[in-house]
C-alpha positions as CSV (number, residue, x, y, z in Angstrom):
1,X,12.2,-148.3,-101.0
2,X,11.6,-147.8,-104.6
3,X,14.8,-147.6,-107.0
4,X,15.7,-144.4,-109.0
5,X,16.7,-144.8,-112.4
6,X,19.3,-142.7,-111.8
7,X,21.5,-144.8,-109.6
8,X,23.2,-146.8,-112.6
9,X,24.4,-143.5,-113.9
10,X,25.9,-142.3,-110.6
11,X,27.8,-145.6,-110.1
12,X,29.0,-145.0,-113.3
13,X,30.0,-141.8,-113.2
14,X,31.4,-141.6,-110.0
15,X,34.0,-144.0,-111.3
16,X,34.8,-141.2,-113.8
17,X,35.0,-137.5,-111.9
18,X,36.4,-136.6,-108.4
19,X,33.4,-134.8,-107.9
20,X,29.9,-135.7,-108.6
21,X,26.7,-133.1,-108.3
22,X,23.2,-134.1,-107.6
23,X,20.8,-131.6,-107.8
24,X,17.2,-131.5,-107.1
25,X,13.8,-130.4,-105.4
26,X,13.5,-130.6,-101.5
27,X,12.2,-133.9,-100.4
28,X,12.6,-135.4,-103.7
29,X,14.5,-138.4,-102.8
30,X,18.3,-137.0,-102.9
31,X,19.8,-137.9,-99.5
32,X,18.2,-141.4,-99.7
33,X,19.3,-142.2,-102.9
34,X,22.9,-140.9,-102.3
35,X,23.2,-142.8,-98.8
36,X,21.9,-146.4,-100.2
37,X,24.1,-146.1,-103.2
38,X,27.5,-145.0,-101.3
39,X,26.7,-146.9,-98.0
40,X,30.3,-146.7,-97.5
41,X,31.0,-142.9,-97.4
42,X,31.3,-140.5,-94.4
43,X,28.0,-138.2,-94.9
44,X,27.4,-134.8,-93.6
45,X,24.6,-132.8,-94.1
46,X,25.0,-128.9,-94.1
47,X,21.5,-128.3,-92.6
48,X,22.7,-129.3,-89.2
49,X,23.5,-126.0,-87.4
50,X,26.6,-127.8,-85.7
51,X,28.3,-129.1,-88.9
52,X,27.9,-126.1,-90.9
53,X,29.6,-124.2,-88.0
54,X,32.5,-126.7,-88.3
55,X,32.5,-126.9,-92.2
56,X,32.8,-122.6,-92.0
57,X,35.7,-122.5,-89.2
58,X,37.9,-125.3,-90.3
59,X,37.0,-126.3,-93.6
60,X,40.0,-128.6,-94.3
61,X,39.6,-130.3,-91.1
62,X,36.0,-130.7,-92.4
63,X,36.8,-132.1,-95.8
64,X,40.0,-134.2,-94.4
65,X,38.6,-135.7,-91.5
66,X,37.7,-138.5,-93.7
67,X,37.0,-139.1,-97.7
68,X,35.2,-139.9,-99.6
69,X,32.3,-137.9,-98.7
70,X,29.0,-137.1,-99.2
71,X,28.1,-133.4,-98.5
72,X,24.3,-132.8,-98.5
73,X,22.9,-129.0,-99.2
74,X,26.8,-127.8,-99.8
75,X,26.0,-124.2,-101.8
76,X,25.3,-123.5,-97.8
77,X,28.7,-123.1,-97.3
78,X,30.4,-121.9,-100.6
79,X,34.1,-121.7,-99.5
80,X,34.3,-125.3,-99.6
81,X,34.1,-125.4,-103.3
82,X,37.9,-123.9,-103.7
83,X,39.2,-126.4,-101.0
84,X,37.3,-129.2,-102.9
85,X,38.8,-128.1,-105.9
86,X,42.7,-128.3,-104.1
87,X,41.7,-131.6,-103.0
88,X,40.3,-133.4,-106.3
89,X,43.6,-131.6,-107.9
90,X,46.0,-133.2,-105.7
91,X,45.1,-136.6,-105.0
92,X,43.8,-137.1,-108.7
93,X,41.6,-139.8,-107.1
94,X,37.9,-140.4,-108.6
95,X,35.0,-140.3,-107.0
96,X,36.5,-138.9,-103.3
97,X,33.3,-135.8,-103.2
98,X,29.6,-136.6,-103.6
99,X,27.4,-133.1,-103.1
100,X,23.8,-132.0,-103.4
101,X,21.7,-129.3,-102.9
102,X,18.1,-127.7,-103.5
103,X,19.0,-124.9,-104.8
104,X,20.4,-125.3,-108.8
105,X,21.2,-121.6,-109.2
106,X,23.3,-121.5,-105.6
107,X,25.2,-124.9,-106.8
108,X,26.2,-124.6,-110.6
109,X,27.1,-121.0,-109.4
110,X,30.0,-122.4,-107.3
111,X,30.8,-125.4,-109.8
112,X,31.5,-123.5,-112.3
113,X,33.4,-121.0,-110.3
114,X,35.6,-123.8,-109.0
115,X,35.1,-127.3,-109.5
116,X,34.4,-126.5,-113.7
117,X,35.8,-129.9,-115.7
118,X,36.4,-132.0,-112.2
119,X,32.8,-132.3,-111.6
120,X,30.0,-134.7,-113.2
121,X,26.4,-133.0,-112.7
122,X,23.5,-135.2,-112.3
123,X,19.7,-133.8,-111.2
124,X,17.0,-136.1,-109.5
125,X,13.8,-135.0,-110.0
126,X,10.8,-136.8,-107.8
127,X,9.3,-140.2,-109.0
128,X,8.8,-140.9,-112.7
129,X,5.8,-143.0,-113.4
130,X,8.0,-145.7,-114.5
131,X,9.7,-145.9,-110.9
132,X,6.3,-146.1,-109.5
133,X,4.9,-148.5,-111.7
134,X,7.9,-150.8,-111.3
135,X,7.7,-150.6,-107.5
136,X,4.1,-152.4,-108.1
137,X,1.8,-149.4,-107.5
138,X,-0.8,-148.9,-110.1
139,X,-3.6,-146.5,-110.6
140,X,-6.9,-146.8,-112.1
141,X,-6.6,-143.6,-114.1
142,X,-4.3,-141.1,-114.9
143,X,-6.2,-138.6,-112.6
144,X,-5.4,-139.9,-109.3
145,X,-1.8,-140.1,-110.6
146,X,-1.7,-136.3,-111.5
147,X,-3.4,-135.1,-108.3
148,X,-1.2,-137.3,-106.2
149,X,1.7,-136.3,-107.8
150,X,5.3,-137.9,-107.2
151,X,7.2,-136.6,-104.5
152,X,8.7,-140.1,-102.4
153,X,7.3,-139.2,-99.4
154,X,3.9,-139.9,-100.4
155,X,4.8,-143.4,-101.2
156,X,7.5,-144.4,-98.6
157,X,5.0,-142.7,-95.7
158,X,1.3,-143.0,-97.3
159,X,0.7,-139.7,-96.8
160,X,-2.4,-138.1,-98.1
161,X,-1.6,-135.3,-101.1
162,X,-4.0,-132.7,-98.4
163,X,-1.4,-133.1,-95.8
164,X,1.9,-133.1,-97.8
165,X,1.6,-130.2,-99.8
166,X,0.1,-127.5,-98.1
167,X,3.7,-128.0,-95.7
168,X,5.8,-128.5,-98.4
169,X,4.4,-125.0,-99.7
170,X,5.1,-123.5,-96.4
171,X,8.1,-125.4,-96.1
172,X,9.8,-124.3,-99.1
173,X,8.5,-120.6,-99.2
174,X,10.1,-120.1,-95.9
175,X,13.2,-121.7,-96.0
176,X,14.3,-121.9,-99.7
177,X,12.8,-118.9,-100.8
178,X,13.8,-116.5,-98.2
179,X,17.6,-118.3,-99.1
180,X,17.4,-117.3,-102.9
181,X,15.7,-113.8,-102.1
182,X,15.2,-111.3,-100.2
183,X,11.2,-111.2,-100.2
184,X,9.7,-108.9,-98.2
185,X,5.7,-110.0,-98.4
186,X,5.9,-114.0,-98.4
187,X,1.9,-114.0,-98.7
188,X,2.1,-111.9,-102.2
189,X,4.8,-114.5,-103.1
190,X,2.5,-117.6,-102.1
191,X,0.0,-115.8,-104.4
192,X,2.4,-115.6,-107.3
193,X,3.1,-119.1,-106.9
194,X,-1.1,-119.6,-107.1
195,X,-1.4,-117.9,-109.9
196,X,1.7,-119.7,-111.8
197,X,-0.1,-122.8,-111.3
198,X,-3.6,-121.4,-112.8
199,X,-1.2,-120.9,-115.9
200,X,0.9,-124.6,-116.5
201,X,0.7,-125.6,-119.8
202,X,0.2,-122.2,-121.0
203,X,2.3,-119.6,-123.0
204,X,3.9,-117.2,-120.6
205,X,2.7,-113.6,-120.2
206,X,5.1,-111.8,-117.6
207,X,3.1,-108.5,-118.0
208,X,-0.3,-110.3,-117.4
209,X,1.6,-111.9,-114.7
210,X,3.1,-109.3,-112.9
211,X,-0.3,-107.2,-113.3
212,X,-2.5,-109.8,-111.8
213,X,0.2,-110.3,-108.5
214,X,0.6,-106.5,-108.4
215,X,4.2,-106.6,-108.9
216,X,6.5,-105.0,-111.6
217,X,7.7,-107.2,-114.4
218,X,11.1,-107.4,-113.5
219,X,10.1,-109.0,-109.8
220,X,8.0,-111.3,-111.3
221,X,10.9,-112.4,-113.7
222,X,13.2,-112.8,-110.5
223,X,10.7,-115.0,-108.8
224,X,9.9,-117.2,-112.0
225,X,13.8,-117.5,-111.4
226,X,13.8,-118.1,-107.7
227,X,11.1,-121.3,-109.2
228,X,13.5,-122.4,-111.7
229,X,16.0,-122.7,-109.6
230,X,14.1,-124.5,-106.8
231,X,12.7,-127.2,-109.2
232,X,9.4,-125.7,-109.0
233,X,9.0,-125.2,-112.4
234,X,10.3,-125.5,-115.7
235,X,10.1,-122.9,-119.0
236,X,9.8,-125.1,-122.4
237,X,11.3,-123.2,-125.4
238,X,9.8,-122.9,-128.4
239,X,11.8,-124.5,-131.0
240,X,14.4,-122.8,-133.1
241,X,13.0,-124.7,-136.5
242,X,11.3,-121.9,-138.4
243,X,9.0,-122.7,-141.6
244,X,8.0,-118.8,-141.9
245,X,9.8,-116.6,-139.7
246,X,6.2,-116.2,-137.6
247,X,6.6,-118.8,-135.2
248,X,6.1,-117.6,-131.2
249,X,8.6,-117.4,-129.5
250,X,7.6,-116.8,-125.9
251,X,8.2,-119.6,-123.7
252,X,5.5,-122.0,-122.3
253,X,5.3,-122.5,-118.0
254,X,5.0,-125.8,-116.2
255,X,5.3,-127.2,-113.1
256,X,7.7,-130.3,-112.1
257,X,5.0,-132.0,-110.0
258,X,1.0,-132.2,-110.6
259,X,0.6,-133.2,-107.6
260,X,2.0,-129.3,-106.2
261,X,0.0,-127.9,-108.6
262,X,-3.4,-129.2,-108.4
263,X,-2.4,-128.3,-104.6
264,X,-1.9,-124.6,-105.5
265,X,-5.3,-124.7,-107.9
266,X,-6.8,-125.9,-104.2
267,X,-8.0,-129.0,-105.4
268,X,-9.4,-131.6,-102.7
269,X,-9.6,-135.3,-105.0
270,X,-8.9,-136.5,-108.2
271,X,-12.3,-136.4,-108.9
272,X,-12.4,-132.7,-109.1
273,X,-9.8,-132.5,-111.4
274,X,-12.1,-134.6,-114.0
275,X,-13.7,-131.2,-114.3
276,X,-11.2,-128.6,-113.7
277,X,-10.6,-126.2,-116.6
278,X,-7.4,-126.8,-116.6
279,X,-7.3,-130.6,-116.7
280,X,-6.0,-130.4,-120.0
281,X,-2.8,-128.8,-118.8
282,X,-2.2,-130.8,-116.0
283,X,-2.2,-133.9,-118.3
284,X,0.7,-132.3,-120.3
285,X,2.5,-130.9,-117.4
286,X,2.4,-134.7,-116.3
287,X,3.5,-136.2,-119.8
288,X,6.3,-132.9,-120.4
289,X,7.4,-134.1,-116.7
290,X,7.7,-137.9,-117.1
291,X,9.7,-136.6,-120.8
292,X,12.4,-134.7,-118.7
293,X,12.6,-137.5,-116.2
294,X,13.2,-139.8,-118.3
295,X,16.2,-138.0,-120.2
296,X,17.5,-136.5,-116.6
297,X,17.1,-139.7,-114.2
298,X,19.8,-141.5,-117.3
299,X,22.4,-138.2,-117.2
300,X,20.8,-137.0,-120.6
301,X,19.7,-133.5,-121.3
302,X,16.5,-132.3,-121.5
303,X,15.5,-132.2,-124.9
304,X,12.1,-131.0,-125.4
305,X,10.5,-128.1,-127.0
306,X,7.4,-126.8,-128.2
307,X,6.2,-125.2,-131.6
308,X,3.4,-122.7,-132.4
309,X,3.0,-120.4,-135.5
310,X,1.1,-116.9,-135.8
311,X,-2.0,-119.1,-136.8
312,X,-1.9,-121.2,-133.7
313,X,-1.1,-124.7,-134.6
314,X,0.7,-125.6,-132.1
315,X,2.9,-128.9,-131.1
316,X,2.8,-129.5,-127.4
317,X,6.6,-131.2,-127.4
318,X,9.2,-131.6,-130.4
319,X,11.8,-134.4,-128.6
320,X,15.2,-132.7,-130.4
321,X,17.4,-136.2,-131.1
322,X,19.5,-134.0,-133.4
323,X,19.3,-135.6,-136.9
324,X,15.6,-136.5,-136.1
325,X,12.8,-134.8,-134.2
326,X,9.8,-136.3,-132.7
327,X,7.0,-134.5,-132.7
328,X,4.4,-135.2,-129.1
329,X,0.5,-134.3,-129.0
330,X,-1.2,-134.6,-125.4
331,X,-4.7,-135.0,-125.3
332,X,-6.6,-135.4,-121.4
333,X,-9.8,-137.4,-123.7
334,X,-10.2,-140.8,-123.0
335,X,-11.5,-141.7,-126.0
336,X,-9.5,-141.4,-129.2
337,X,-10.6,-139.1,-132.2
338,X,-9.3,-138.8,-135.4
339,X,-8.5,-134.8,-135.2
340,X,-5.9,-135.8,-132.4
341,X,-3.4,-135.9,-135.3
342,X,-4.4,-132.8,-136.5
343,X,-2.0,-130.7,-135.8
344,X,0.7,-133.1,-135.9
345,X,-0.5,-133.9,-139.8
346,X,0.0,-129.9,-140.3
347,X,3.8,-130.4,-139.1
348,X,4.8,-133.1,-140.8
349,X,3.6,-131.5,-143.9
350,X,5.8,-128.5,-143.3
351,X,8.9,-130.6,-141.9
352,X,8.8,-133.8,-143.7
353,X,8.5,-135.7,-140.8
354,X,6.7,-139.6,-141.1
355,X,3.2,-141.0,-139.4
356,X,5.9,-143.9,-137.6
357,X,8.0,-141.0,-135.8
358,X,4.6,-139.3,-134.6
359,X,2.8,-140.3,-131.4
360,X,-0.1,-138.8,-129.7
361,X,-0.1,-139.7,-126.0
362,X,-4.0,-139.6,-124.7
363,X,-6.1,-140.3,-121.9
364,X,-7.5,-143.6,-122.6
365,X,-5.9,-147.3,-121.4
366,X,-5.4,-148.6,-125.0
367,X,-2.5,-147.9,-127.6
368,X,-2.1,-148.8,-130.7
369,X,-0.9,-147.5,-134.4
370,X,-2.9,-145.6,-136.7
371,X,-2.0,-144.4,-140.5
372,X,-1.2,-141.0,-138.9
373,X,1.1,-142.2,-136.3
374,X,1.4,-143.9,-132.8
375,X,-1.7,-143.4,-130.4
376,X,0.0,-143.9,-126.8
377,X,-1.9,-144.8,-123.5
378,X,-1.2,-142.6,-120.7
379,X,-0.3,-146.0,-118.9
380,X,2.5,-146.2,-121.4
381,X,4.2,-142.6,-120.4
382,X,7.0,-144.0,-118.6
383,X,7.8,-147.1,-121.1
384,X,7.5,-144.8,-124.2
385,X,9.8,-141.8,-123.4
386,X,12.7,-143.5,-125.7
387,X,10.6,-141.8,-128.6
């Protein structure tokens, strides 16, 4: 089994809350993780028919029958948040509760309703790159990595990207989907999520969105939320820094896994996506990925943006560390050019920023320093995140 990053910073805060959260994607490694790292709590999954009768009838029987507890997919039964919440309060213990679920938008809904300052919230995305590489499994290029994406079960089963995800797209359009919202045509919503994927890495465009599935703009916002929410994908914000009050200000969309979405572009082998017009993209959704892993797998926040101005320089991630920001450039090439700095140059210029807190994170297997600032292998993705 390979280890998550993230387990140091549940056994840590577990010590700290009477409740602790764990949010993620489906099949991304939660129940696994949760069971090997508290072998010795009573687990329960709410998935199981029987046990989400039970947990509905007689929730304090449920919750009492012996703590502490893990309670997998819990937002399926939301009245046991307030009894949670009675519990915690009386016995003042730390770490009696343990609870996951799928669905982010389901789950902090009821936290914050109920368990608000008595709960630690954690999210496990699927494999970094650095978990990978640590387990001893290497790739010869950073194509096969992105088409094979980083959901565990491909690892822990060997199971071929073609078989995974067209079931985990079936899987999770008609179970977590039809949960979040009431979607009449699940085909036109298969489509949407297509056509998401034929836009990762790029500014989003709800109207030309919306247009091209043939729904208003107001469904397609709902099911860009019903994504969110599922871990499907993520929105990166263009940062609030401002050199000339023209800077865009429309989000950009990614996916969470490569993997899913060279799936979705109905790609059959890595060595298809050498060509794809989108390869470009799916390197930065992979880098912009490993980023929020990095930060989420150690309890931090995510911390990455992305600037543009009205002439179209552009900075693919600004890494916010407060008094200092870092600016990222993503380039698919393999072979390094000296206009990769380009852009980043331009910022610098307008923010001050130095050549030794600049990095450029490209295609090719060698890093090393330039005048201009750090050239980074893609190889190094998962070592280099403390940027």
């Amino acid at each position: 089994m390979i280890e998550r990053t993230l387990k140091r910073e549940l056994l840590r805060l577990v010590s700290k809350f009477p409740v602790v959260s764990v949010t993620g994607p489906r099949q991304s490694g939660k129940t696994t993780l949760l069971r090997s790292t508290f072998a010795g709590y009573r687990y329960e999954t709410l998935e199981d028919p029987d046990t989400m009768i039970f947990a509905r009838e007689d929730p304090r029987s449920f919750l009492s029958a012996g703590n502490p507890m893990i309670i997998d997919e819990i937002q399926r039964v939301p009245a046991l948040f307030s009894y949670i919440q009675t519990i915690s309060d009386q016995s003042k213990e730390n770490g009696q509760f343990v609870i996951s679920g799928s669905q982010s938008f389901l789950l902090n809904e009821r936290i914050s309703q109920s368990l608000a300052g008595r709960v630690a919230i954690m999210h496990l995305l699927p494999f970094s790159y650095e978990e990978i590489e640590n387990s001893g499994t290497h790739f010869p290029n950073f194509h096969e990595l992105v088409f094979k994406g980083f959901y565990p079960r491909l690892y822990d089963h060997e199971i071929s990207p073609l078989d995974f995800y067209p079931n985990y797209i079936q899987t999770y359009v008609e179970r977590d989907v039809r949960l979040l919202q009431n979607i009449q045509d699940l085909s036109q919503f298969i489509r949407f999520l297509k056509l998401c994927a034929g836009r990762t890495g790029q500014l989003l465009n709800l109207s030309s969105l919306a247009n091209d599935v043939g729904v208003s703009v107001n469904t397609a916002k709902a099911w860009l939320s019903v994504l969110e929410a599922s871990y499907v994908i993520f929105l990166l914000r263009p940062h609030h820094m401002n050199f000339n009050k023209r800077i865009v200000k429309m989000p950009k969309l990614y996916f969470y896994d490569t993997g899913l979405a060279c799936s979705l572009l109905d790609l059959q082998s890595a060595e298809q996506l050498k060509s794809h017009y989108l390869l470009g993209g799916l390197f930065e959704t992979f880098v912009l990925s490993e980023c929020i892993k990095y930060r989420l797998h150690r309890g931090l926040r995510n911390n990455c943006y992305f600037w543009r101005d009205h002439k179209g320089k552009e900075i693919d991630c600004l890494m916010d560390h407060g008094l200092r920001i870092t600016p990222v450039e993503m380039k698919a090439a393999g072979t390094y050019t000296p206009n990769f700095f380009e852009n980043i140059d331009y910022w610098n210029k307008l923010s001050g920023n130095t050549p030794e807190n600049s990095f450029v994170i490209y295609g090719g297997d060698k890093s090393f320093p330039t005048r201009r600032g750090q050239l980074l292998s893609w190889k190094e993705t998962g070592k280099s995140m403390k940027i």
